[in-house]
N, C-alpha and C positions, 0 to 999 in steps of 0.2 A: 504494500500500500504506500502509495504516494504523498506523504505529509505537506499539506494546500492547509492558508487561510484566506480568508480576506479581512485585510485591515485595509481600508482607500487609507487613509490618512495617516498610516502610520509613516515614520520618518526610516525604519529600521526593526526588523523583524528574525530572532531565532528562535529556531527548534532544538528543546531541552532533550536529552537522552537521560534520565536519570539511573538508568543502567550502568552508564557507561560514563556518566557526567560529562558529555563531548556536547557541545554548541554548535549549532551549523546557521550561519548567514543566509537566509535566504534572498531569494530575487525577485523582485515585484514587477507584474506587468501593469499592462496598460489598463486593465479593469481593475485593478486593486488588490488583486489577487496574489499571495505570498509564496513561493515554492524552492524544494534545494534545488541549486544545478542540475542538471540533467544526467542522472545513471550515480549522485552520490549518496542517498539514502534512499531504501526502501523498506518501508517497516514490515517486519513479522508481525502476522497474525499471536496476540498477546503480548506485545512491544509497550511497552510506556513509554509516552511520549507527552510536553507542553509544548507553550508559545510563550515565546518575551517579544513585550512590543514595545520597542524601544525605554527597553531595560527594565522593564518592568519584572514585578516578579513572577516567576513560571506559572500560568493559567491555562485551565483547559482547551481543548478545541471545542469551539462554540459549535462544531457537532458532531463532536463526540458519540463515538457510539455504546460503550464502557466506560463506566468507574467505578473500578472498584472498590476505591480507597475514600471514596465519596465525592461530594462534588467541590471540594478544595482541593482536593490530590492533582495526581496525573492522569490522563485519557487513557487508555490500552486499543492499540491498534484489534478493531475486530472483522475480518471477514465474515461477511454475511453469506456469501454463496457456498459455505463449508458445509452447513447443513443438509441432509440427505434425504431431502424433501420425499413426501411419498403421494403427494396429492396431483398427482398430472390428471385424473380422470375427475377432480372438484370441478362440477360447473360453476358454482359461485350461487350466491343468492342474492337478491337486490330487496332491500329493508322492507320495500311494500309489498313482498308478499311473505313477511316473517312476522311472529311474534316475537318482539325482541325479551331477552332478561338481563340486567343491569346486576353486574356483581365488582365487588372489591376487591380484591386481591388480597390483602391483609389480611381479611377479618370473612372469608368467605369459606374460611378452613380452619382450624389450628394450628395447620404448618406454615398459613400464610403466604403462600411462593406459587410460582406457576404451574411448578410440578404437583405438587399437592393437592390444586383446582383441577387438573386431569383427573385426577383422581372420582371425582363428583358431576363429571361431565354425561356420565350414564344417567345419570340421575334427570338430568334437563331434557336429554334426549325422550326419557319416557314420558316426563310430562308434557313432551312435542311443541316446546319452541323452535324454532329457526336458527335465530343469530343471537351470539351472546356480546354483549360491549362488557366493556373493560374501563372501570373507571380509571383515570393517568396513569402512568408506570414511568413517566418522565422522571431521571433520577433527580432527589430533593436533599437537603439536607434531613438528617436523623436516620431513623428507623422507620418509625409509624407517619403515618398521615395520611389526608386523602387525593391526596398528589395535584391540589391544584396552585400547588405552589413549586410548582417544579422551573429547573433552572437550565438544564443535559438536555434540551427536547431531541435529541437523537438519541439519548440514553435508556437504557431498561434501569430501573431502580435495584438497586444491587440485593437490597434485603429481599425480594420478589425473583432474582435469580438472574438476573441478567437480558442479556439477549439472547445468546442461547436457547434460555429457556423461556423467552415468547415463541421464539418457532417452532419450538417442541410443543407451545400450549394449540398454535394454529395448528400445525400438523395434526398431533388428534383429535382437535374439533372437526377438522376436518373430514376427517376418518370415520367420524359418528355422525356425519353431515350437515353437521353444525357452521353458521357461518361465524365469523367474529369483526365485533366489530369494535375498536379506539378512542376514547374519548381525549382527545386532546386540546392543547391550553396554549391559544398565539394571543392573543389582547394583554396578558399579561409575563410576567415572569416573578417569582419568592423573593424574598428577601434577604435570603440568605444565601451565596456562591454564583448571583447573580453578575459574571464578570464583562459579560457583551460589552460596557461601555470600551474597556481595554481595547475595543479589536474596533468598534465604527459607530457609526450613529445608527443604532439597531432602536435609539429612543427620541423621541420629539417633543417638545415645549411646545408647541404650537395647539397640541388636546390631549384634553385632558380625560382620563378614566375615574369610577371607582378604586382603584388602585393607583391613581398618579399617573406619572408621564404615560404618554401615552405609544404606542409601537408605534415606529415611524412606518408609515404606508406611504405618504406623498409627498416629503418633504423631500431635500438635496441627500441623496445617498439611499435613500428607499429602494430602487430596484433592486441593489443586493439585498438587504431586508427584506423586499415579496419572494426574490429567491430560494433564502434560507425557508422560507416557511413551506411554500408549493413545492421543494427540491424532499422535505422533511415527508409533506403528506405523498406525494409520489414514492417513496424507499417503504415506508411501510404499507402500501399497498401493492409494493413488487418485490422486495426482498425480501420483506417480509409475509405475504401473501393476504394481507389483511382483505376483508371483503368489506367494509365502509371506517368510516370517520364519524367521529361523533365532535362539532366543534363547538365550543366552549362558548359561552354569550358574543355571539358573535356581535352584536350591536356595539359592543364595544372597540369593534374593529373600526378604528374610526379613518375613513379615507376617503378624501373630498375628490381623488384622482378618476379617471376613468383608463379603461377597465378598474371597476371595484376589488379589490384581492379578491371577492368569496367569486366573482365572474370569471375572473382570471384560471382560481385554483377550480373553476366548475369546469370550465373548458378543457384542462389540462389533463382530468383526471378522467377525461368523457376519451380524449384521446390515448391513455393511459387503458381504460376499459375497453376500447377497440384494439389494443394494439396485441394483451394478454388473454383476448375472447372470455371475459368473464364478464357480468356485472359489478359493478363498482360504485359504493353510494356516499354521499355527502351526507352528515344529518344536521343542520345546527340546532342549536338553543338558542332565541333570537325572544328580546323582550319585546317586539317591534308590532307585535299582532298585524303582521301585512305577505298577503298570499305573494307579494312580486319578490321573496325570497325562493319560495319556491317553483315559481316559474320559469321555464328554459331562458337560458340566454337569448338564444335566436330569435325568441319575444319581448326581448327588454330587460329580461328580471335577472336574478343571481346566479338561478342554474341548482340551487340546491335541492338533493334527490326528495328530503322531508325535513319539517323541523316538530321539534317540541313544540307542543299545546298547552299551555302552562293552566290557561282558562278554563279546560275542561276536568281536571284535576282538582282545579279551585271549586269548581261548580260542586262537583262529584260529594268532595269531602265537607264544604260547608253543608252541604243539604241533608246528608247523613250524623254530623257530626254537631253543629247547630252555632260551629266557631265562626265569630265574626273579626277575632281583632286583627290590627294591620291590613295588607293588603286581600285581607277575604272582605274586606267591607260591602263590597258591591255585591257579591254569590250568595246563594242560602237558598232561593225560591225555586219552589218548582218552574216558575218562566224561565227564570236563570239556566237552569239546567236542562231544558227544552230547547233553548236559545242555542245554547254551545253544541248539544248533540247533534242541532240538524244547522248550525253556520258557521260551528268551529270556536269565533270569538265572540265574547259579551262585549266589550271594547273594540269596535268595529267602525270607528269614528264615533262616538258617543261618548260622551265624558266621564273619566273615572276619579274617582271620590279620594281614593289612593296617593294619584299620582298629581292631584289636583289641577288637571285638563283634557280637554278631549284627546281620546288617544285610540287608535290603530286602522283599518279598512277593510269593509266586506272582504269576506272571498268571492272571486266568481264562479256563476253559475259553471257547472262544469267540472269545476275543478277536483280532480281523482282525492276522496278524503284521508286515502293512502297514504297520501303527503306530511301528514301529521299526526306525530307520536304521542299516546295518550297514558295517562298510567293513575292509579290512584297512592302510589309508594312510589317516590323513587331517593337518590339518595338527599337533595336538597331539603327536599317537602317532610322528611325525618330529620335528618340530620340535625338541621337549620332549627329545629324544634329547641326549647331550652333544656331537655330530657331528651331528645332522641326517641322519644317514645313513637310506636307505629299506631294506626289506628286500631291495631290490634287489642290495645292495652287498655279500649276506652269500648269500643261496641261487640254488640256479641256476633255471635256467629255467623247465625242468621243474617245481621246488616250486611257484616262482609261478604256475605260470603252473594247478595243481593250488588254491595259495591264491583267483585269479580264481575258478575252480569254485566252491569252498566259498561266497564271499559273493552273486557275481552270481546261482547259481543256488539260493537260498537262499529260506524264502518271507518272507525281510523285504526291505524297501527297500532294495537298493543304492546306494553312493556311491562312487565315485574320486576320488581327489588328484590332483590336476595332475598331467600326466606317466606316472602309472604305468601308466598305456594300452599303453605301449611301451616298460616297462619301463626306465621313465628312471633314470640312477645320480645323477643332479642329487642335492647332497644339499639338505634346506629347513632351513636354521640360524635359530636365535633372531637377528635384529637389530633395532637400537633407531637413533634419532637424535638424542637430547637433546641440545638447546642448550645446558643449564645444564651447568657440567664438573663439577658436585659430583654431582648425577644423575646423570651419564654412568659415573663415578665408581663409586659405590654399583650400579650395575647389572652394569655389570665384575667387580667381586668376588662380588656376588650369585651371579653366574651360574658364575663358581669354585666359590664355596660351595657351591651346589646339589652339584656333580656330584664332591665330593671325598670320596664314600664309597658305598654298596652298590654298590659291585664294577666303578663305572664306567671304573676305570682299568685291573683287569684284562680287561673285553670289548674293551681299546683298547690293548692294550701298545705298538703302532707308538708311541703318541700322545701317552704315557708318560713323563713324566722325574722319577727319584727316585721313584716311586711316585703322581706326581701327573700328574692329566689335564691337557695342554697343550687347554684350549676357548674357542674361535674369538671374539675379540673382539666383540661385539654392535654394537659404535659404527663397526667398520673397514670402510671403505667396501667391502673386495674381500667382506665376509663377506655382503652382499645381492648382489655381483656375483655371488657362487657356486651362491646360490642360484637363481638366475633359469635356465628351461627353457631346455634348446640342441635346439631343434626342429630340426637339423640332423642330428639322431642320427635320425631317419624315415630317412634316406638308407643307414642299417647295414641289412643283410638281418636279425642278431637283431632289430633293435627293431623291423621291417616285418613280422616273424616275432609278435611278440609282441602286436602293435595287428593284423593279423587276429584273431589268437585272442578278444583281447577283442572284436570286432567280431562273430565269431561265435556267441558265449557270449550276448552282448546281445542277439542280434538270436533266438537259440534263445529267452530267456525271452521275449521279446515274441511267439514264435509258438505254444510250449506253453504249452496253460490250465494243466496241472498245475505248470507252473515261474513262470504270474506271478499263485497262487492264493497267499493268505494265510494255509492252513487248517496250522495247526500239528497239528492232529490227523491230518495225510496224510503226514507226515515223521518219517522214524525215521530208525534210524544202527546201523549193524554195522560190527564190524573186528575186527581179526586179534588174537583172544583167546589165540595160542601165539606173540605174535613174541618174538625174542629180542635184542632192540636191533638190527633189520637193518634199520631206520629210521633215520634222519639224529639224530632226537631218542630213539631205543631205546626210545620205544613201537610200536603198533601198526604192521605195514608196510604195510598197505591197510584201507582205510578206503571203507565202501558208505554214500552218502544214497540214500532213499526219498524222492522227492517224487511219491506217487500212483505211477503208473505208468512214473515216470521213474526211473532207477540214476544216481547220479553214483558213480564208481569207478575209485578214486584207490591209485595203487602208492606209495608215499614209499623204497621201499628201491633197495638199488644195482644187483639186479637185476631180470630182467623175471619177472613173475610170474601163478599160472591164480588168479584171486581169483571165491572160488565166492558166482555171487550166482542163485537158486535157478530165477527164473521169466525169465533172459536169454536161454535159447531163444527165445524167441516176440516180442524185443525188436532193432530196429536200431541199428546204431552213429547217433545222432545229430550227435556232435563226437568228435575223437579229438587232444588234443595231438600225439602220434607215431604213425605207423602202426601197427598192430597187427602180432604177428608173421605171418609167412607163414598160410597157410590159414585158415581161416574165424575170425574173432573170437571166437565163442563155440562151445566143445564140453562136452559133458556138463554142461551149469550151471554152466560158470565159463569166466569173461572174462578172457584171455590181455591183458594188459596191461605194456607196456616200464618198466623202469627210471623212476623219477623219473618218470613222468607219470598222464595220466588222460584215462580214458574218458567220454561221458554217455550212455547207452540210454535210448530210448523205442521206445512202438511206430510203427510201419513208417509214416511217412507224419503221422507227428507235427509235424515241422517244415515 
């Protein structure tokens, strides 16, 4: 391997051998690009090697693809084509026609590492998801974390195994015909082993983020900076054999240039997907509620294959769960969640209470609902909680197991969280590992501060002292021990109880066309226009989706109830949470349905 950087500005550039402690001078071309003479260094595969930029002290290669030593060390030269791939016969799968499931790597095993998530990949296969994402593995400082603080974005995080062992994780995904897909992080960069500035202006003053300066996309020296990113997403969907990207808030991608990076990396990766004959997808997480992310370039928009739905989420869990504080303010009603089911956004040019102005744009008519990933857990929506707690920990069975209904049989893209399969109570807490104790420090109170006002200490009065939230130290070792899956709960008849249902649910959209169709124009919503709070949340007590000629039909109250859905005659029970009462399921057009649960009808032989 060839040791290249690009510093434009640097005055003077060597490559460290700390092996061998020998300096070599490099020679800088005309794009800024730094390399030894010609035929005097070629790095082995497992070589350590830095950069001094002019005279600085030895810092990584900004893209690195190892460290072992962390991300203050040295780089290690890694060949990526050593691996003995086995998947030549993978077609690939493209996100819209998968259910996706969202896991960690830390905390998705005991052994925490890539090889050890092999290990459990049978396990997803039977519950017949698709593709699995990966939340960051970008290397970071520490041990623990949940890597969107990472600094190596060419790196595998070492405590997770390396790089090596991602392609060991792809390669048996594959194998079980799993796709996989990467959640990665370009808007920003940690705070810690952050050394880009050393090598160019990878940063701009000109906008600003959530996190500070902002990536330089349009200022003086950006092309190499779109490079590094679209050079980053192209290696791991070829070297690595990734089958999508999962991109991190991309709104924060802030670039007034045209082509837009997310146009740029859409086109690149479209010709990246012709060149390897697979499918290949984009997913962002976009606050922006506007369908011109996901529409093709060639029509004006980003090119992005789907994004996160953040709204339908919101919808989902405020109506179930009856939370209004912070940004739920606007969700809770059954319009609300009628709204999002059959238009995607509640915020669709209309003003949010929230963000305190009008904010986002219909979608259009048309448009494949594929496009957007829906989920009622993912790691945010727990995490971000002041406990980590899952909805698991507050409704019962029944609700959830009605919430699985709403999103799996939905015509958007499903996703799970680790765990919720089966109704896991694990909770998923915010932890960190900073080395530095002033860091560690400032993140501890950080995370006080967050949660010492809209209402977080009365949803937690256990948890409570003086009016203030007791929330789980980020840095304390037991607070990632708590959160890691106890696959040993499979052994409870509830959670065996719970992971069929999901297994059923999955396996019903993958057999009915009308449940794994995209057509937003086949899906409506009726519900109980006279309840009188005899719902958990004192709206509606049952609640009818239309998907084409499928009923999903959902009781939310504390008794069992006849919820009239008009053409159920002619229609069979396809899934039923609980049995249905004694004699026939459905009489005179309406469906006798238990307490706390839910029914799905189609017709007769549908499944």
């Amino acid at each position: 391997m060839r040791p290249t950087v690009w510093a434009p500005d640097a005055g003077a550039v060597e490559l460290v051998l700390p092996a061998t402690d020998r300096r070599v001078a490099l020679q800088r071309d005309d794009d800024g690009w730094w390399a030894p003479p010609a035929g005097d260094v070629d790095l082995e595969h497992g070589e350590d090697y830095a950069f001094s930029v002019d005279g600085s002290d030895p810092r990584p290669d900004p893209r690195s693809a190892w460290q072992p030593a962390g991300v203050h060390g040295p780089s290690r030269a890694f060949d990526t084509g050593a691996h003995p791939w086995s998947d030549a016969g993978w077609p690939g799968r493209d996100v819209r026609e998968a259910v996706v499931y969202e896991l960690h790597i830390g905390t998705f095993t005991p052994g925490g590492t890539l090889d050890s998530a092999v290990e459990r990949l049978d396990h997803l296969v039977d519950l017949g998801v698709g593709m699995v994402e990966l939340m960051p593995v970008a290397a970071f400082d520490g041990q623990h974390g949940w890597g969107y603080d990472g600094v190596d974005l060419y790196a595998v995080h070492e405590a997770y195994g390396g790089p090596a062992a991602l392609q060991r994780f792809v390669d048996a995904a594959h194998a079980r015909g799993l796709a996989v897909c990467l959640d990665v992080v370009y808007n920003h960069l940690g705070p810690a082993g952050n050394y880009l500035d050393t090598f160019g202006p990878y940063f701009t003053e000109a906008h600003e983020t959530p996190w500070g300066r902002a990536v330089n996309l349009d200022g003086p020296g950006s092309p190499g900076v779109r490079r590094w990113i679209c050079d980053n997403a192209l290696r791991w969907l070829r070297d690595f054999h990734l089958d999508a990207l999962r991109l991190d808030a991309v709104h924060a991608l802030v670039d007034d240039s045209t082509p837009h990076l997310l146009a740029q990396l859409a086109d690149e990766v479209a010709a990246l997907s012709a060149e390897v004959g697979r499918p290949l997808s984009l997913i962002a997480e976009s606050d922006l509620n506007d369908a011109a992310m996901v529409t093709p370039t060639a029509d004006g928009g980003l090119g992005m294959t789907a994004q996160w739905a953040d709204d339908v989420h919101h919808a989902v869990h405020t109506f179930l769960t009856g939370e209004r504080q912070g940004y739920y303010a606007d969700f809770g009603s059954p319009d609300v969640l009628a709204k999002v089911l059959t238009k995607v956004f509640l915020h669709d040019g209309e003003f949010s209470a929230f963000r305190g102005e009008v904010w986002g744009a219909p979608v259009p008519a048309g448009t494949d609902a594929r496009r957007f990933v829906v989920f009622d857990q993912d790691h945010d929506q727990v995490g971000n909680r002041a406990l980590g707690d899952r909805p698991s920990a507050r409704l019962d069975d029944g609700t959830l197991a009605a919430s699985a209904a709403l999103f799996l049989l939905s015509p958007f893209t499903p996703m799970l969280f680790m765990g919720q399969e089966w109704g896991s109570r694990t909770p998923f807490l915010y932890f960190t590992d900073h080395q530095d104790p002033e860091l560690a420090e400032a993140v501890r109170n950080g995370r006080r501060e967050e949660f010492s006002g809209h209402g977080w200490a009365e949803m937690y009065p256990e948890q409570a002292v003086d009016g203030d939230l007791e929330v789980p130290d980020p840095q304390d070792p037991a607070t990632v021990a708590s959160s890691t899956l106890v696959w040993d709960d499979l052994d409870q008849d509830r959670h065996a109880r719970m992971l069929a249902w999901y297994r059923d649910l999955i396996a019903l959209r993958a057999a009915v066309p009308d449940l794994h169709s995209g057509d937003l124009a086949a899906t409506s919503v009726e519900w109980d226009q006279d309840a009188d709070g005899g719902s958990a949340t004192g709206f509606a007590s049952w609640v009818v989706i239309s998907r084409g000629a499928v009923r999903v039909v959902l009781n939310l109250a504390d008794d069992a109830a006849a919820v009239p859905v008009p053409d159920a005659g002619d229609l069979a029970v396809l899934a039923a949470w609980e049995p249905t009462t004694s004699g026939e399921p459905v009489v005179d057009g309406q469906v006798r349905v238990p307490a706390r649960s839910v029914v799905v009808l189609g017709p007769d032989g549908a499944a």
